[in-house]
N, C-alpha and C positions, 0 to 999 in steps of 0.2 A: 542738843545732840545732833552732829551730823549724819544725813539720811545718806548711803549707799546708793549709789548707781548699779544697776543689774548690767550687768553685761548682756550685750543683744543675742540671743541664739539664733547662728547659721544651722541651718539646717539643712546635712550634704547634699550637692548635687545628684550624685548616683545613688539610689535606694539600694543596690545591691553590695555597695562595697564604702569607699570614701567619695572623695571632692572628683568631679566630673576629670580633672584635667590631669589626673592621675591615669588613668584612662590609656590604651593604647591603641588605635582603630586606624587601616589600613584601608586606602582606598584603592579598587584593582580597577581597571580599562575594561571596555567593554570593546574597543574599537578596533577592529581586526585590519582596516585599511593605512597605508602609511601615510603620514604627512605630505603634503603635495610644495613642502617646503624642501625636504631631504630627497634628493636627486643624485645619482653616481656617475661617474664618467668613464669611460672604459677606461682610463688610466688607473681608476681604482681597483679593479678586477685583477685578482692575482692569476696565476697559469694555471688551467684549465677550468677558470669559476666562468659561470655562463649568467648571461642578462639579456633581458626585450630591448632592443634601442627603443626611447619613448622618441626622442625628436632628434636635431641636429641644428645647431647653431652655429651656421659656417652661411657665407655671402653665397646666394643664388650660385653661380657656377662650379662652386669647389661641391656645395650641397648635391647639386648634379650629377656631376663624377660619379662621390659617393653613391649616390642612389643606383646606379650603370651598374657600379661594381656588386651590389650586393645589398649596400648599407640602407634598406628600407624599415621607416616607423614598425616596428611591429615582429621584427625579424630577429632571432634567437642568437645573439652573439658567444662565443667561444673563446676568450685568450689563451693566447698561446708563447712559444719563447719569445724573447727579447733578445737584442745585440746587447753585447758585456755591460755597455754603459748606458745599458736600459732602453734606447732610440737607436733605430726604429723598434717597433714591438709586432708582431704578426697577432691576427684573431683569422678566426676561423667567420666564414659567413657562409650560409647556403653551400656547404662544399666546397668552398675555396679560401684559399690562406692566402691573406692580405696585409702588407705590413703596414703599417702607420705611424706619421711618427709623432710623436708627446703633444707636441702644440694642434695635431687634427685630431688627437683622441681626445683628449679634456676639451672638445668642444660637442663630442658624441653624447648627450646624456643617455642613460640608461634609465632602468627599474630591475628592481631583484625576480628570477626565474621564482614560478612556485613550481617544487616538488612533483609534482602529478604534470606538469607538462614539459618536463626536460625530454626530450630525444633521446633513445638509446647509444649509449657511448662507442663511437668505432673503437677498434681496439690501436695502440701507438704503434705507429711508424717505425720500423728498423729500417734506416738510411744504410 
C-alpha cells in the first residue's frame, strides 16, 4: 500500500489577515528639504512667480554686471512680462525691472521662495 505524502503547512505571513504580500503599506518622507539635485532657472518661473537666486553660472565678467545690476546670491527675484516671442523677459530685482534674455536667464539658478518670506506685493502698474 502506498503511504501519502502530507502536504507542508504554510502558515500565513500576517496573523491578522492572509499572506504578508497581500498587504498594502505606504511609505511617507520625513524630509522637508529639497534635493540639491533639482535647481530652477529663472526661465522656469512664470509672471509674477518669485525665487532666491542660489548662484549664477555665467564667466567672471558677465557674473559681474549681473551682480552691479542687482542680481546677488541670495536676493528675491520677480518675473515679470516677456517680448511676444518670449526674449528678452524682464524680472524685477531689488526695485528695478531688468530684462534678460533666454541664454543669461537659464544660466541664473534659483530655489523656490517659502511663503513667510515673500515681500509684500506692490500693487500693478497702469502705464
Amino acid at each position: 500500500m502506498a503511504v501519502k505524502k502530507r502536504k507542508k503547512y504554510n502558515p500565513p505571513l500576517d496573523k491578522n489577515f492572509g499572506r504578508g504580500h497581500t498587504e498594502i503599506k505606504m511609505q511617507l518622507s520625513g524630509n522637508s528639504s529639497q534635493p540639491e539635485a533639482f535647481s530652477a532657472t529663472l526661465v522656469d518661473l512664470r509672471r509674477g512667480d518669485a525665487a532666491i537666486l542660489d548662484r549664477i553660472d555665467l564667466p567672471g565678467e558677465d557674473a559681474r554686471r549681473l551682480m552691479e545690476l542687482g542680481f546677488l546670491p541670495g536676493t528675491t527675484i520677480t518675473a515679470g512680462f516677456s517680448a511676444p516671442g518670449g526674449d528678452p523677459r524682464v524680472f524685477q530685482v531689488d526695485g528695478s525691472e531688468i530684462a534678460l534674455r533666454r541664454e543669461t536667464a537659464k544660466r541664473l539658478m534659483t530655489r523656490p521662495v517659502k511663503p513667510a518670506t515673500l515681500p509684500k506685493a506692490k500693487p500693478p502698474r497702469i502705464s
